[in-house]
C-alpha positions in Angstrom: 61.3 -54.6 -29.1 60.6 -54.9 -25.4 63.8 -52.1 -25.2 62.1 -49.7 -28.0 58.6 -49.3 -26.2 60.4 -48.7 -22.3 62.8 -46.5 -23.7 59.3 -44.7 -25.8 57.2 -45.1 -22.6 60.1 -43.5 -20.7 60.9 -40.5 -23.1 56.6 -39.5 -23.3 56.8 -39.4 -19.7 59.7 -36.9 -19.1 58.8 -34.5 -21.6 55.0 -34.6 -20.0 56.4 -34.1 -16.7 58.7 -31.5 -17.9 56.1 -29.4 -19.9 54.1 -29.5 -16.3 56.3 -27.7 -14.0 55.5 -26.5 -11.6 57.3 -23.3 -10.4 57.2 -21.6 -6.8 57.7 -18.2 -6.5 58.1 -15.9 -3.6 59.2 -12.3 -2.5 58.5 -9.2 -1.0 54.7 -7.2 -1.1 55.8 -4.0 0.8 54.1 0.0 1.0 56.3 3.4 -0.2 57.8 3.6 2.8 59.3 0.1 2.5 57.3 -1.6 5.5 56.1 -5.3 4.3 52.5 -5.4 4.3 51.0 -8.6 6.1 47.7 -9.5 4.2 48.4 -8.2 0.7 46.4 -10.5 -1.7 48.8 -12.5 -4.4 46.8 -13.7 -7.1 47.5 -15.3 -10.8 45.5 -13.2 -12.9 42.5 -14.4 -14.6 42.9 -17.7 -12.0 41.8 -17.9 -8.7 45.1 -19.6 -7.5 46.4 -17.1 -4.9 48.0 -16.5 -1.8 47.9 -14.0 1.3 51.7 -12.7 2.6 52.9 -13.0 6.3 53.2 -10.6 9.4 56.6 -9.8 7.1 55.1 -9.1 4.3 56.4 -12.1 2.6 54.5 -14.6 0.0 55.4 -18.0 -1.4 53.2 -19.0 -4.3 53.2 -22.3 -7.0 52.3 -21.4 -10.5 52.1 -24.4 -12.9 52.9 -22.8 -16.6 55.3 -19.6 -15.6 55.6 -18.8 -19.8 52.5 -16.1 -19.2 51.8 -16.1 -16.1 50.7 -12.4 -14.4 50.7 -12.1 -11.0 48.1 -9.0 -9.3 49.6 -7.7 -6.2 47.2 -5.6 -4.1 46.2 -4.5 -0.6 43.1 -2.1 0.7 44.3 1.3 0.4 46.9 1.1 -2.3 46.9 1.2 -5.9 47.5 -3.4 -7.1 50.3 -3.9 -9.3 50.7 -6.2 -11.8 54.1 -8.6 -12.8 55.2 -10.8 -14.9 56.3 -14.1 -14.1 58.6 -15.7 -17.2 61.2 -17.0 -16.0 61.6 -15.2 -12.0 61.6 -17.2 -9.1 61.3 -14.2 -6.9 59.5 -10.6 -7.3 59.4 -8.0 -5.2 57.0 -5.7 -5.2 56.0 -2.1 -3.2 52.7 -0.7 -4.0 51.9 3.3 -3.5 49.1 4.5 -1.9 45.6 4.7 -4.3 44.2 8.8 -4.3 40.6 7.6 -4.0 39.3 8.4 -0.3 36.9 6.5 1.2 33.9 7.9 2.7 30.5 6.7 3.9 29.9 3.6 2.6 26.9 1.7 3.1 27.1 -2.2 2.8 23.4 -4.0 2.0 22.6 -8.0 2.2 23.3 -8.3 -1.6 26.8 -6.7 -1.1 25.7 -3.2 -3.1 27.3 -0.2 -1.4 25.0 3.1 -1.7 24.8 6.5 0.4 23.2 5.9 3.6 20.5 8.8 2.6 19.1 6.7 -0.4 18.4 3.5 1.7 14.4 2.9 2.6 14.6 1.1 5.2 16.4 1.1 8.5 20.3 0.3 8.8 21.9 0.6 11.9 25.3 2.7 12.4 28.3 3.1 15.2 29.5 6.4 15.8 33.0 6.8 16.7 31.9 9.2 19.8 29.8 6.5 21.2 32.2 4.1 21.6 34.9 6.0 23.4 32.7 6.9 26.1 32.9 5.4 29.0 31.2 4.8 33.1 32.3 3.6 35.8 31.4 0.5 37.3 28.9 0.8 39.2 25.2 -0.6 39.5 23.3 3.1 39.4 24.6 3.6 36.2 23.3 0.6 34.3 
């Protein structure tokens, strides 16, 4: 009897373990031109379980249930991908370049972007021709 309930015990415990997997997959996040991108975001859609690649462009990422599993590819700039997991251990991806340009953009405290000319109160700005001037060192000119 003793037998029976080990051998029982032993059997529930594989095939949870075995449902649970866990599955680690990596690969490639690179733009057209074939460069890897460091920094591309690598999420598990609908999750928050995600990862960031390397200087190489290069990601390593542990997904739990692989059977539907999504994983959203995307960088600033470029146009995110989607792919699906199944059975893959490794997945490749080169994202293209997005044809929205980005203009002014105006960033408030709550994190809503709006043209700079509809703002009612004061907001500070950095032109690009300010910062590339430059003095010499010298005491008269401070």
């Amino acid at each position: 009897m003793k037998k029976i309930i080990v051998i029982t015990s032993f059997i529930m415990l594989w095939s949870a373990i075995s449902i649970a997997q866990t599955i680690t997959i990596k690969g490639k996040v690179s733009d057209n031109a074939g460069n890897g991108l460091p920094g591309a975001s690598v999420v598990l859609k609908g999750t928050t379980i995600g990862t960031t690649t390397n200087a190489n462009g290069n990601y390593q990422l542990s997904v739990q249930d692989a059977t539907n599993a999504i994983l959203v590819f995307s960088f600033i700039g470029l146009e995110p991908v989607e792919a699906s997991v199944k059975d893959k251990s490794e997945i490749n991806v080169t994202l293209m370049e997005s044809a929205i340009g980005i203009g002014e953009v105006v960033v408030t405290a709550l994190g809503i972007s709006r043209e700079a000319k509809s703002l009612g109160y004061s907001r500070q700005s950095v032109k690009v021709s300010s910062m590339l001037e430059s003095h010499d060192a010298n005491l008269r000119n401070i």
